[in-house]
C-alpha positions in Angstrom: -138.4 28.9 -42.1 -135.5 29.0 -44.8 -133.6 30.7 -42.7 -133.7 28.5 -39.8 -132.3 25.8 -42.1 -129.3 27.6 -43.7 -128.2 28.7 -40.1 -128.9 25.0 -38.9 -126.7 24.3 -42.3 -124.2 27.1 -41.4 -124.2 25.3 -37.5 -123.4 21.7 -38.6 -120.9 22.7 -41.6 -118.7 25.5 -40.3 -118.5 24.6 -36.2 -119.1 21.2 -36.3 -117.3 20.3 -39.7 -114.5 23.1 -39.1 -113.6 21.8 -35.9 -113.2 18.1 -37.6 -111.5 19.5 -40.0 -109.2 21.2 -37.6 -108.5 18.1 -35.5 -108.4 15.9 -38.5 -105.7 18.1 -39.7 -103.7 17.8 -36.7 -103.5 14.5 -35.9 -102.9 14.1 -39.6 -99.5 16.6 -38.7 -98.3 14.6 -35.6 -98.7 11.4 -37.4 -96.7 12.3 -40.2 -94.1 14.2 -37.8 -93.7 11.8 -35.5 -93.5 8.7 -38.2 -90.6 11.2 -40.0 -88.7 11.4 -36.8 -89.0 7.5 -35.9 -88.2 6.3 -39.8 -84.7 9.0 -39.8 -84.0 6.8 -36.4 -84.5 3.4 -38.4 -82.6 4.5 -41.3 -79.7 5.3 -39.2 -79.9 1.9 -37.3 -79.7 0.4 -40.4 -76.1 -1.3 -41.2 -74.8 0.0 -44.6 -72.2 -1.6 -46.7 -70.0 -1.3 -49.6 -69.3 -4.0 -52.0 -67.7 -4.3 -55.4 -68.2 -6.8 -57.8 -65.9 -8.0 -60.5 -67.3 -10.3 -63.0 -65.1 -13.0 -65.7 -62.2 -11.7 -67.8 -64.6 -13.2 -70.5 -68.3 -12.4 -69.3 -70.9 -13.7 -72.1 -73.5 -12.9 -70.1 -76.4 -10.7 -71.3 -78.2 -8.1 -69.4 -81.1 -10.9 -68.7 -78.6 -12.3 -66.2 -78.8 -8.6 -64.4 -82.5 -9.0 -64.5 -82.2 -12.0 -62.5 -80.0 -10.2 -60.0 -82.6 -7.1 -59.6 -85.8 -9.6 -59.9 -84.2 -11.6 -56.7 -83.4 -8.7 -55.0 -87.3 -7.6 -55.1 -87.6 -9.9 -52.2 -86.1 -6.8 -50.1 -89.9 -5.6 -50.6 -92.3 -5.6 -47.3 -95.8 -4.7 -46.4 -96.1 -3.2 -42.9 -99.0 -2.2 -40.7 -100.0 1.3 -39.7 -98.6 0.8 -36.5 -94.6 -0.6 -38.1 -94.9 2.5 -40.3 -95.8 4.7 -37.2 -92.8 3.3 -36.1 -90.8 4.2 -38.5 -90.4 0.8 -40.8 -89.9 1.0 -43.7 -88.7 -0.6 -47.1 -85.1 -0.5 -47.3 -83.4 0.4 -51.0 -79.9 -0.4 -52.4 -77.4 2.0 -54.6 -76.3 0.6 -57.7 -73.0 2.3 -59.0 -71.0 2.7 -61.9 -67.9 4.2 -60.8 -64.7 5.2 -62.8 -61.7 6.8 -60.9 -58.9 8.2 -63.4 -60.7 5.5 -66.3 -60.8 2.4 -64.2 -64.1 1.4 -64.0 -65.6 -0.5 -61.4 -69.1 -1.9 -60.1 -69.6 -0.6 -56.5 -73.1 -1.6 -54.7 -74.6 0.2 -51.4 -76.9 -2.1 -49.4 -78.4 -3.0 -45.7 -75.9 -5.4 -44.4 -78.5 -7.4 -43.5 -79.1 -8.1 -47.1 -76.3 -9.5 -47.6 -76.4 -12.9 -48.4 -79.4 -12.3 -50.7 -77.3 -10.1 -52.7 -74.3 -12.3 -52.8 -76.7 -15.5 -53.8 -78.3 -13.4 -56.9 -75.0 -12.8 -58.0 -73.6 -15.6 -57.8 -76.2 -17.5 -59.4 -75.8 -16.0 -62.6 -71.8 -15.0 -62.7 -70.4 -17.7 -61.1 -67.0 -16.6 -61.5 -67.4 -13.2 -60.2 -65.8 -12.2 -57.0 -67.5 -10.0 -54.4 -65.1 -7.3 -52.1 -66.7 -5.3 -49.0 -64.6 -1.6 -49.8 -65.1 1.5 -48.2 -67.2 4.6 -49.6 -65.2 6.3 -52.0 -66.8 9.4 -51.0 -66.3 9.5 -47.9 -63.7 12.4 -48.1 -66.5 14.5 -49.8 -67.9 17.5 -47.5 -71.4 17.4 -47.2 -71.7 21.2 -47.6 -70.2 22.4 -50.4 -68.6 25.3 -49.8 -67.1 27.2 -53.2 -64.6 29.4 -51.9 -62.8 26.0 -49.6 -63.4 23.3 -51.9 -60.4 22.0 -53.8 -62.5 20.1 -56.7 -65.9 21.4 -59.3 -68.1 19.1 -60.0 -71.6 18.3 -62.2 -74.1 16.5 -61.7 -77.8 16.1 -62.6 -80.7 13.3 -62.2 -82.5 11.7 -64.8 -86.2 11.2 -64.6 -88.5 9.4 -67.5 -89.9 11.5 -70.3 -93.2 10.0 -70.3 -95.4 8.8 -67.7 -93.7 5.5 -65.8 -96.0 3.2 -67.9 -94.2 3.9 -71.2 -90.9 1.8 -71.3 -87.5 3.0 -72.1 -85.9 1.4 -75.0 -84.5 -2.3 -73.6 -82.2 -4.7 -74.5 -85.2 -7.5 -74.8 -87.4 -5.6 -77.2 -85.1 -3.6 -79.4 -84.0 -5.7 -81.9 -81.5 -2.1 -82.8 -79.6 -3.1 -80.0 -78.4 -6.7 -82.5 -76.6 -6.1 -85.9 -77.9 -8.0 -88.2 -75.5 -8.0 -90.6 -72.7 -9.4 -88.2 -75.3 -11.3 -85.9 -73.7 -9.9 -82.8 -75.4 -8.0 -79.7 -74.4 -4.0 -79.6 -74.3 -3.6 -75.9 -76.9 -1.1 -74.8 -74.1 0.3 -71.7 -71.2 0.3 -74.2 -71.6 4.0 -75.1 -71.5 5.2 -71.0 -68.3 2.7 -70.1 -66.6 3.7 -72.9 -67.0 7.6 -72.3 -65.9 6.8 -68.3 -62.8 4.4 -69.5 -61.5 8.2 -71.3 -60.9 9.6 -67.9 -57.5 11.6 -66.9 -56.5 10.0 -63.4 -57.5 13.0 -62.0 -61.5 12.6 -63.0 -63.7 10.9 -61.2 -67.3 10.0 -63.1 -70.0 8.1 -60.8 -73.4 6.4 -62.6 -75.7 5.9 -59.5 -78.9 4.3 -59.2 -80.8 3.6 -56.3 -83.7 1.6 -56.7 -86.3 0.9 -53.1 -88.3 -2.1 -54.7 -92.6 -1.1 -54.3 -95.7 -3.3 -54.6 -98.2 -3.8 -58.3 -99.8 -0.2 -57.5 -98.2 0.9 -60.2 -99.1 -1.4 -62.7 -103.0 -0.3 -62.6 -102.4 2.7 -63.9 -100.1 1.3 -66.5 -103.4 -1.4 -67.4 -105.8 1.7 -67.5 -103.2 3.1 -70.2 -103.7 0.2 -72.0 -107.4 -0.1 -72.2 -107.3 3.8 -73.1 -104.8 3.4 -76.0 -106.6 0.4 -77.6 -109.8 2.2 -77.4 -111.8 0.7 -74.6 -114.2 2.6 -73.4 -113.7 3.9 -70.1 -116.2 2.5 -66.6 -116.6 5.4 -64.4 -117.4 4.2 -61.5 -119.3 5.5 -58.7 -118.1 6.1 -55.4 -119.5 4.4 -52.4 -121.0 7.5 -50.7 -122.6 8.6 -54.0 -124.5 5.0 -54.1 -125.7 5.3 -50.9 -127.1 8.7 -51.7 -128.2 7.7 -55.4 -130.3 4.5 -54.3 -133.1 5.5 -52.8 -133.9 7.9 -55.4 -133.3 5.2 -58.2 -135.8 2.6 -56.2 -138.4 5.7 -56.2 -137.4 6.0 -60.0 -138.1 2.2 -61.1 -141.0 2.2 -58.5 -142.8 5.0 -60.5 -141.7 3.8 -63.9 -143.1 0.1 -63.5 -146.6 2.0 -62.2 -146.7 4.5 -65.2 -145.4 2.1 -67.7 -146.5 -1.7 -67.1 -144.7 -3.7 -69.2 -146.2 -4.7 -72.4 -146.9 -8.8 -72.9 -146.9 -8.3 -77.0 -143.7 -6.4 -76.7 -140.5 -7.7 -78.2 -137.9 -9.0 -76.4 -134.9 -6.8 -76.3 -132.6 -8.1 -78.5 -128.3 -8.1 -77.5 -127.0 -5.0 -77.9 -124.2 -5.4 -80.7 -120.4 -4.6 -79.6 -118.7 -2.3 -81.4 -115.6 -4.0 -83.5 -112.2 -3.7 -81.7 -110.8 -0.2 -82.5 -107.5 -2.2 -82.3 -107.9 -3.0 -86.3 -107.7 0.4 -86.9 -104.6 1.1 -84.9 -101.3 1.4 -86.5 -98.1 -1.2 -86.2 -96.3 2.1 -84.2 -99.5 2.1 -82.2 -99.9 -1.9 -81.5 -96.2 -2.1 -80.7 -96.5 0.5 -78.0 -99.7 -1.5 -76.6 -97.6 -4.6 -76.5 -94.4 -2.8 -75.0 -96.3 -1.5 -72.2 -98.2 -4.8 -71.6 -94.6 -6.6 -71.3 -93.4 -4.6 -68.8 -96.5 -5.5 -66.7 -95.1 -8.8 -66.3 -91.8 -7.5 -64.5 -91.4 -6.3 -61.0 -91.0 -2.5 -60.3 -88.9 -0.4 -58.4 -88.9 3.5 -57.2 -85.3 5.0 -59.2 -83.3 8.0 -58.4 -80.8 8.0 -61.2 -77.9 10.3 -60.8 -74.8 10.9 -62.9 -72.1 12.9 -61.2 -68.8 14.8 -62.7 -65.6 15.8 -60.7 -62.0 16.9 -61.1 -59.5 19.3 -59.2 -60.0 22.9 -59.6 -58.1 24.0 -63.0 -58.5 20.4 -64.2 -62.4 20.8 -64.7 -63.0 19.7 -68.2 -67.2 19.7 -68.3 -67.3 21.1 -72.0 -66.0 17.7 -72.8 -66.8 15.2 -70.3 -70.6 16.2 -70.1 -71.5 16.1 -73.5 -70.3 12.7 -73.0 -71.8 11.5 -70.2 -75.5 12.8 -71.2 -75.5 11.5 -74.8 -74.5 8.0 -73.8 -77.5 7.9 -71.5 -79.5 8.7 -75.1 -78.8 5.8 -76.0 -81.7 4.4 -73.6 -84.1 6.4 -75.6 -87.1 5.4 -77.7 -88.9 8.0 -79.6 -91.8 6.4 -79.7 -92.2 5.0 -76.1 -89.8 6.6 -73.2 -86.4 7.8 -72.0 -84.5 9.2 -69.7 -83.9 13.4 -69.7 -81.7 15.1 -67.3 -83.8 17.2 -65.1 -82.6 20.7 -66.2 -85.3 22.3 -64.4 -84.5 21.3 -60.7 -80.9 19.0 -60.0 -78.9 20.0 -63.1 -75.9 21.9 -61.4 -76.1 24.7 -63.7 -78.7 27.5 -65.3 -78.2 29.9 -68.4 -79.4 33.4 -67.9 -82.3 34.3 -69.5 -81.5 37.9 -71.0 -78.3 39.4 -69.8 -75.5 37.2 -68.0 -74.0 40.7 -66.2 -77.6 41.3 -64.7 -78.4 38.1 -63.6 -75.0 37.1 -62.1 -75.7 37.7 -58.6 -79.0 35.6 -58.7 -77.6 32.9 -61.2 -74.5 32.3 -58.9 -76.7 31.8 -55.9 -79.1 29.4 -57.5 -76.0 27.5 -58.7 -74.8 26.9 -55.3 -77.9 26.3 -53.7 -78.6 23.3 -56.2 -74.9 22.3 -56.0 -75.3 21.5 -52.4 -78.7 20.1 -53.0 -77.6 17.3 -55.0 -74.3 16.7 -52.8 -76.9 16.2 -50.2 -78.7 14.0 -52.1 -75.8 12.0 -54.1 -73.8 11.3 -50.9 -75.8 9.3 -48.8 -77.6 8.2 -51.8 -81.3 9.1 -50.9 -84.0 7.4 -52.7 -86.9 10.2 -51.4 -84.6 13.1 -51.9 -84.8 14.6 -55.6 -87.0 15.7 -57.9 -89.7 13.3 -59.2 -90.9 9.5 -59.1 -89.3 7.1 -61.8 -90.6 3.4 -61.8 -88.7 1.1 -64.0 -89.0 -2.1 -64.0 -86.4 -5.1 -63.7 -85.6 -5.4 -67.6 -84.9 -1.5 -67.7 -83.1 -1.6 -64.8 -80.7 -4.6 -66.4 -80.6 -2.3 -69.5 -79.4 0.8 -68.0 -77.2 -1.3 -65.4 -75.6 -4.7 -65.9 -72.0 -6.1 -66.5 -70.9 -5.7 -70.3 -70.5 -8.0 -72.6 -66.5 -8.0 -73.3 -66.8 -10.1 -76.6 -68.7 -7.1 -78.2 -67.5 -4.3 -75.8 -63.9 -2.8 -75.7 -63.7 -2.7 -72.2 -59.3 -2.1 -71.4 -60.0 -0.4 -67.7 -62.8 -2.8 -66.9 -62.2 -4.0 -63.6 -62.8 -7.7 -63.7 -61.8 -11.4 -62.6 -58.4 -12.2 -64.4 -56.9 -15.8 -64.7 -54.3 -15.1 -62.3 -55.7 -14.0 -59.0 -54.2 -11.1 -57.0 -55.2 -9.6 -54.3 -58.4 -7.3 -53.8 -57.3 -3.5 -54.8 -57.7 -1.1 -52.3 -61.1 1.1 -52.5 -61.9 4.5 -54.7 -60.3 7.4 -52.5 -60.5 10.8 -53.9 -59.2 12.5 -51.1 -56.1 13.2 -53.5 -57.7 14.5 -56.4 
């Protein structure tokens, strides 16, 4: 008899099961193939453009007016049906650049030209005075394989990813009060310390800040509110999954059935008095503790976006000067850090365009030289067309971040000499970033 039922088991769960399995697993496979091969399509339909944005000789404005900018270009965002993402549809994302050739810095934006308008209008409506020129890629003169032995120009480059999980907030100009000096009541300008370090360029360098940002839904915000509940001590629901309640409620009708004829209730019994609450483990948290509670909670309130932020160094052969200009570059981004909730750490382990050896440099030449190369070309093929699925990780940050870690200075407290920018006296537009004579 029992084995009649473990071959009637071994029947249903190996041919009948396997085979599901099996087909499950390649329809799964075409699906995601052929929606691969119709989204490469869309993307190359898709009209990109370059434009650059100079803002007032005099800009006052603080990185809330970026916010604006990013929160208005969320509207980019779309839901689409099985059958649009079959098809390849899907959300379209923007590159936001920081870009300083030879010490001129300048604000260079990637985006569907359908966008456009929507991108002009958020502008606009918070620098009023800023003028907006469509320019070519500066990089277009870059070869997409990197190739050692023909290039003319080394380079550096690396991505940043959070330290923490997405819910944990980088250090912002909003909620940092370190960011104001108290004693002079002015605003230290969180993106001082990276335009600085690019305004030091020989005209011969070329130093690139990119982030590109592909606006997503609230998904990620549940996870951020189960954070919360967890750090303020709220006992955690584990809920039970629909095929387990189906399973579990016969036997618990059985159960109550057998109880209530075993156990009739008693008339002279008590009634059941409330169960008492436990007191708020909040009182017992720290001010450290509470402010990271509240930090999280405020970025909750912002709309998100999937980051790639990538920081990229490059001069002529013989002109290469990465003892000095990296150091640079990577400790200005510290200056998004806060040790008690989040920041941003180059990604050592996967984009950075280098590796030590481990025990002897002789040994491991051979291998350390081919790794090198290998993620050399990596990240060119990654920085170029600026991918936002390419790369190593998934950052969220919200709008405030995003204005922290990218936004027009503030020239009253921000020496800012190669800034380009609106002058008095208009002239006309400059011609775009080539490199092709570095």
């Amino acid at each position: 008899m029992w084995s009649e039922i473990f071959e009637l088991i071994e029947l249903i769960m190996v041919r009948w099961f396997g085979w599901t399995i099996y087909l499950g697993a390649l329809i799964w496979m075409f699906w995601w193939l052929k929606r691969d091969n119709n989204r490469t399509a869309y993307m190359d339909s898709v009209k990109q453009i370059f434009l650059e944005v100079k803002v007032d000789e005099l800009n006052e404005k603080s990185p809330l007016a970026m916010e604006q900018v990013f929160t208005a270009l969320h509207a980019i965002h779309q839901n689409f049906t099985w059958g649009e993402d079959l098809n390849g549809k899907t959300v379209l994302y923007l590159s936001c650049e920081i870009v300083s050739l030879g010490g001129k810095v300048s604000y260079i934006f990637k985006l569907p030209e359908r966008y456009r308008n929507l991108f002009e209008s958020a502008v606009f409506a918070q620098y009023p005075k800023a003028e907006i020129f469509e320019v070519e890629d500066y990089l277009k003169n870059l070869p997409h394989h990197y190739d050692p032995e023909t290039a003319d120009f080394e380079f550096w480059g690396t991505q940043w990813n959070k330290k923490k999980e997405n819910a944990y907030p980088i250090r912002t100009y909003y909620q940092d009060t370190s960011f104001e000096h108290s004693a002079q009541e002015t605003f230290v300008d969180p993106i001082s310390n990276l335009i600085e370090a690019m305004s030091s360029l020989q005209p011969h360098e070329l130093m690139v800040w990119q982030i590109v940002i592909k606006p997503v839904n609230d998904d990620w915000k549940e996870h951020a509110a189960h954070l919360v509940d967890e750090l303020k001590g709220v006992p955690a629901k584990h809920d039970e999954s629909l095929w387990m309640t189906i399973l579990i409620a016969p036997l618990k009708f059985l159960g109550d059935v057998m109880d209530a004829f075993l156990n009739p209730p008693d008339p002279k019994a008590r009634k059941q008095e409330p169960k008492k609450e436990d007191p708020s483990l909040m009182l017992h948290r720290t001010d450290i503790e509470k402010s990271i509670i509240t930090s999280i909670q405020h970025g909750l309130s912002k709309v998100g976006y999937n980051a790639k932020v990538r920081g990229l160094y490059l001069a002529p052969k013989g002109k290469f000067n990465k003892s000095l200009r990296v150091p640079e570059f990577v400790g200005a981004v510290r200056n998004f850090d806060d040790v008690n909730l989040n920041g941003l750490k180059p990604d050592i382990g996967h984009t950075w365009t280098d590796k030590a050896y481990k025990i002897s440099e002789r040994l491991e030449r051979p291998y350390l030289e081919w790794h090198i190369l290998k993620r050399k070309r990596h990240f060119l093929h990654n920085f170029i067309p600026r991918s936002n699925w390419r790369g190593s990780g998934e950052t969220i940050l919200n709008s405030e971040e995003l204005a922290t870690i990218f936004h027009f200075p503030q020239t009253p407290h921000t020496r800012l000499s190669q800034l380009e920018k609106v002058h008095t006296v208009k002239s006309a537009p400059p011609m775009d970033l080539p490199i092709g004579n570095l």
